[in-house]
C-alpha positions in Angstrom: -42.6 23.2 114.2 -40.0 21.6 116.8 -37.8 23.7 118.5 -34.3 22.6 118.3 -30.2 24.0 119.2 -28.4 24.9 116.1 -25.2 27.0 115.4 -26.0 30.0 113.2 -23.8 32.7 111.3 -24.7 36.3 110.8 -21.5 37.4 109.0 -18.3 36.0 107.8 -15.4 35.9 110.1 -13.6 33.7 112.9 -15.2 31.0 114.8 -16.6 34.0 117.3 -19.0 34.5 114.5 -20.5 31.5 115.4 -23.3 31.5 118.1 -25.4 28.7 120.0 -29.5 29.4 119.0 -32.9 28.0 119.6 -34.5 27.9 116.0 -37.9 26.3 114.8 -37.7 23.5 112.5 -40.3 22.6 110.4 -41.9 19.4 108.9 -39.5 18.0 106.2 -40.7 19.4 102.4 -41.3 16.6 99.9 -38.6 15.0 98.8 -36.8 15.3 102.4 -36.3 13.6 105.6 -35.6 14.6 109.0 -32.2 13.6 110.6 -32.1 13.6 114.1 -28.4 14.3 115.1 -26.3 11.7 116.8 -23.0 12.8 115.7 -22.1 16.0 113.5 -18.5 16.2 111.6 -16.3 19.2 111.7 -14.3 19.6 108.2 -12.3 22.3 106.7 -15.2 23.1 104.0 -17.0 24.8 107.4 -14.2 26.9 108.2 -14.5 28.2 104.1 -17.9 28.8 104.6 -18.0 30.9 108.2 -15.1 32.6 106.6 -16.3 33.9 103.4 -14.2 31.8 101.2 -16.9 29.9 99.4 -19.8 33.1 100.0 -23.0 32.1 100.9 -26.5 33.4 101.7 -26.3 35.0 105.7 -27.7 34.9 108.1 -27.4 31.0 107.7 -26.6 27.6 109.3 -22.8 26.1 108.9 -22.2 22.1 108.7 -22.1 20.2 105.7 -22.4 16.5 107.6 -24.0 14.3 110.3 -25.2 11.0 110.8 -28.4 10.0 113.0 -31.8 8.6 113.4 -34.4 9.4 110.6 -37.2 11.1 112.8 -39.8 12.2 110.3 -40.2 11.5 106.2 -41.6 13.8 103.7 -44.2 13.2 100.7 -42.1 11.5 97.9 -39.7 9.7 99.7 -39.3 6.1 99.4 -36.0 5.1 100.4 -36.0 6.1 104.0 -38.7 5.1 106.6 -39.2 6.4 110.2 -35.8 4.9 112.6 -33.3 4.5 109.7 -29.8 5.5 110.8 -28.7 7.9 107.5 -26.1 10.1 107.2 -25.5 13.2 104.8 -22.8 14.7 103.3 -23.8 17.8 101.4 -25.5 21.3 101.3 -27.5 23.5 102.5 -25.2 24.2 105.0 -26.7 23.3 108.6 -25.8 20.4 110.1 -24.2 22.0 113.2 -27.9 21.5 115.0 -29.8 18.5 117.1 -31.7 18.0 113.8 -31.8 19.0 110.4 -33.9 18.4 107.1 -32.4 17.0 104.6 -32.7 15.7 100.6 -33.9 12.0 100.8 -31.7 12.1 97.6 -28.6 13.9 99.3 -28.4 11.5 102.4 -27.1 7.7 102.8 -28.7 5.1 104.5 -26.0 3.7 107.8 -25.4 -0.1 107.4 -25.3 -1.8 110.8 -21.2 -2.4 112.0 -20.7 1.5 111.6 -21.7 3.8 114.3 -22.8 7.6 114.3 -19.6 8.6 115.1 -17.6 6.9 112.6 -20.0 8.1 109.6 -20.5 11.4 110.5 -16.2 11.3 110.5 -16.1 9.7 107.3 -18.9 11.1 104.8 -17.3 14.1 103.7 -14.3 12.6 104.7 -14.7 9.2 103.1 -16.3 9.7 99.9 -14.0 12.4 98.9 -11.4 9.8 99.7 -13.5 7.5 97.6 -14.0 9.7 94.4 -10.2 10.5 94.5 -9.4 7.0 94.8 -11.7 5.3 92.6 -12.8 7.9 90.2 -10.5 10.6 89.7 -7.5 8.7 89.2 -8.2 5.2 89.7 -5.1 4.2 92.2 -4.1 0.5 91.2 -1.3 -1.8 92.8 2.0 -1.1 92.2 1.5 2.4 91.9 3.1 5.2 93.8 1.2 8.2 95.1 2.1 11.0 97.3 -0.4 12.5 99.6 -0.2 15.9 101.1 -1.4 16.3 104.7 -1.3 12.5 105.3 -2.4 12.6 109.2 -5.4 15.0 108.0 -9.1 13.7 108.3 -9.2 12.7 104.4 -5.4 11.6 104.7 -5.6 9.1 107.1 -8.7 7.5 105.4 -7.1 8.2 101.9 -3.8 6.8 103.0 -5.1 3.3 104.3 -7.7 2.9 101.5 -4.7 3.2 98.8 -2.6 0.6 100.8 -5.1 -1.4 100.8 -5.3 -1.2 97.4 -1.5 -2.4 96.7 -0.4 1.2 96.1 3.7 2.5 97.7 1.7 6.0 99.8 4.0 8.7 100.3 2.3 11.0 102.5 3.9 15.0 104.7 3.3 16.0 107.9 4.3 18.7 110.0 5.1 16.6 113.2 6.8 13.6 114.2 3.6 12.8 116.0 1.7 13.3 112.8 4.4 11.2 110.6 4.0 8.2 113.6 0.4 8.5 112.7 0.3 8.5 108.7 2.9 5.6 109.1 0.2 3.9 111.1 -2.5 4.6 108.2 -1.0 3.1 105.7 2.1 5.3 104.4 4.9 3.6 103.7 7.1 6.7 103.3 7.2 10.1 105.3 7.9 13.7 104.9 8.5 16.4 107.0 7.5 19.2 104.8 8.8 22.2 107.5 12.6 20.0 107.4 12.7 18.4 103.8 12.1 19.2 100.2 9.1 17.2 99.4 9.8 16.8 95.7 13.8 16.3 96.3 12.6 13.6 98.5 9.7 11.9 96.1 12.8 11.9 93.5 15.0 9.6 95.7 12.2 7.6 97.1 11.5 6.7 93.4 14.7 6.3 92.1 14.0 9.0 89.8 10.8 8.5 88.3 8.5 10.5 89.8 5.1 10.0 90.6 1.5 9.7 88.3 -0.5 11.3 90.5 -0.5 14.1 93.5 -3.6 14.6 96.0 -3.0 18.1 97.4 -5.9 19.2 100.0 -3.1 22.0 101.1 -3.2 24.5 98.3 -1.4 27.4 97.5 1.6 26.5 99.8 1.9 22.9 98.0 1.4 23.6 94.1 4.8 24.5 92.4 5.9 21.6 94.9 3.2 19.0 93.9 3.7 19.7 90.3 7.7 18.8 91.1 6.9 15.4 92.0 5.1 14.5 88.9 6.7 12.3 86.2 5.8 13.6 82.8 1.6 13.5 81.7 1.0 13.2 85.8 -2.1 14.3 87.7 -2.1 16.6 90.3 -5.2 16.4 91.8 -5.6 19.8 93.8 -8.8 19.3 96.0 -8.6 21.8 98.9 -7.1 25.2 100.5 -5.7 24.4 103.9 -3.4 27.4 103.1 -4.8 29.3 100.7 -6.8 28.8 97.1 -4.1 28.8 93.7 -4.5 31.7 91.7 -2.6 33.0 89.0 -1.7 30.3 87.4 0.6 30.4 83.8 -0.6 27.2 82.5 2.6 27.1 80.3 4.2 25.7 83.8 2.4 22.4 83.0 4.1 21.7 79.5 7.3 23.1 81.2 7.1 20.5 84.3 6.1 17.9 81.8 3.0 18.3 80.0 1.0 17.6 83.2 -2.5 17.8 84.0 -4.2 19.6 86.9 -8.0 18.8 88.5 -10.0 20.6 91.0 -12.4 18.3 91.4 -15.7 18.1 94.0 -17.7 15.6 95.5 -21.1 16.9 93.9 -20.1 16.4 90.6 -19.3 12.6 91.2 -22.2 12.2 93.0 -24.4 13.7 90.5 -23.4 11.1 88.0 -26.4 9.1 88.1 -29.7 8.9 91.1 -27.7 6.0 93.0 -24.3 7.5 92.4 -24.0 8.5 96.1 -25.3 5.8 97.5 -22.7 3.3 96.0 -19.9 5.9 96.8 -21.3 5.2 100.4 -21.2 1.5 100.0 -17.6 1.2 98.5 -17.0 3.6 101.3 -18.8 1.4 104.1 -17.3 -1.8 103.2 -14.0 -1.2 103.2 -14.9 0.4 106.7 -16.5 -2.8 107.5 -14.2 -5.2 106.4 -11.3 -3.8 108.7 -9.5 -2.5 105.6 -9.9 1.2 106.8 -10.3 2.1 110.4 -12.1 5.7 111.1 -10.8 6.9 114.6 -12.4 10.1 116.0 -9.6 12.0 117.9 -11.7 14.9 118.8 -14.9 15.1 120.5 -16.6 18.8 121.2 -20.3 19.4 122.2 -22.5 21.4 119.5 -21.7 24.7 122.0 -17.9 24.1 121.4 -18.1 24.6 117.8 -15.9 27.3 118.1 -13.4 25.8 119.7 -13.5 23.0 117.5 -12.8 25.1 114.2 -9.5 27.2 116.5 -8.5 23.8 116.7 -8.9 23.0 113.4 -7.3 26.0 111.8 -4.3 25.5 114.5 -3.3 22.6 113.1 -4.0 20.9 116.3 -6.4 18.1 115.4 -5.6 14.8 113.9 -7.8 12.8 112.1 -11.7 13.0 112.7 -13.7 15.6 115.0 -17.4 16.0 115.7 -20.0 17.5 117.5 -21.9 15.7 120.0 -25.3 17.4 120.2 
């Protein structure tokens, strides 16, 4: 046993719930590694999980992410050795601590050219980014796209990535300061959603036509509106609540609006596809990171006892682009 610093949740509620501990953690199972923390990332899948939103077992841990220095190896594994840099993207919940255990299977190993800070801000980031991208509706040049919450931590990464790949990115923000930011990831187009009408907008910025697909991280707030700015038989690809989950939903609105389709897809699934599915998420993912294509800029740094702070700030609005913890 090794006696580490982790954050820890009793009940569901605000970011008070969460409190600074010293907990034992034991030699990693077969089939898992240790991860030694050298950067943690803050997304809005914590907030869900400290808030009750997605329920889980309590007491418990709270994290989904982090990037660091493989410290110890358990019986089975093969892919990892003692030193690696890996990072990991996916439950238990627990990576708000100094170290964690962790599926060999789950985690990724770090290619030199990308620090602990940029893949602990991009994992969860990054491959949903990627699985959106490349796999849900496979973005190709020439194509318009509008992306909701464009100076977020997914739409700064999505937003550059589909530039990159020859698409016209439409992305809303709340700010002027956010807009100067998503124009400076790759949008080409900007809307204020708390001045404009998003889909009156999307209609004159396409001449009418309308878009094939919509990436909405928002939720509830966004739907009806996402589902405006589709041309007929278009996606909307509804893959977060920022502002609440979509309920009570008459699907007759999709013939209605154009015999339109709806997804609510998650990373798991993608990455379940096959035993090296994650791992080549991660590489598509790290070499457009390497080749300069997509830059991952941490805006917000907190130490592993400001995780509370971090998550006001994240609920606030007040973040741009990537945070972590710094154990």
């Amino acid at each position: 046993m090794t006696k580490i610093k982790a954050i820890r949740i009793d009940t569901n509620g605000g970011p008070e719930v969460m409190a600074l501990r010293e907990v034992e953690l034991g030699a990693p199972k077969p089939g898992e590694i240790t991860v030694r923390a050298k950067a943690i990332g803050v997304n809005f899948i914590d907030t869900y999980h400290r808030s009750g939103l997605y329920p889980m077992a309590l007491p418990s841990g709270i994290g989904m992410e982090a990037s660091g220095i493989v410290e110890a190896v358990g019986e089975g594994v093969m892919q990892f050795k003692v030193g690696d840099s890996a990072a990991y993207a996916s439950g238990p919940a627990g990576a708000y601590a100094e170290a964690n255990n962790v599926a060999a299977a789950s985690a990724v190993k770090v290619p030199d050219g990308v620090s602990h800070e940029q893949a602990a801000a991009m994992m969860l980031k990054g491959l949903t980014a990627q699985f959106l991208l490349r796999q849900t509706f496979r973005v190709e040049k020439g194509q318009t796209i509008l992306w909701h919450a464009a100076a977020g931590g997914v739409g700064l990464i999505a937003c550059q990535w589909a530039k990159h790949l020859g698409a016209t990115v439409i992305g809303t923000t709340s700010s002027e300061e956010k807009a100067a930011l998503a124009r400076a990831h790759g949008c080409d187009h900007v809307i204020d959603y708390t001045k404009e009408d998003v889909a009156k907008r999307v209609l004159e910025i396409t001449g009418g036509r309308k878009l094939p697909v919509v990436y909405d991280g928002v939720g509830k707030s966004t739907f009806i509106g996402s589902l405006d700015c589709l041309a007929p038989l278009g996606l909307l690809v509804s893959f977060g609540n920022a502002s609440g989950p979509v309920t009570d939903v008459n699907l007759g609105i999709l013939a209605q609006k154009g015999s339109l389709y709806v997804t609510r897809p998650t990373m798991y699934h993608y990455a379940a596809k096959s035993p090296t599915a994650l791992q080549e998420m991660a590489d598509d993912l790290f070499a457009v990171v390497k080749s300069g294509a997509v830059k991952i800029e941490v805006k917000q740094r907190y130490s592993l006892a400001e995780a509370a702070r971090a998550h006001i700030d994240l609920e606030a609005r007040k973040t741009v682009g990537a945070s972590v913890l710094v154990p």
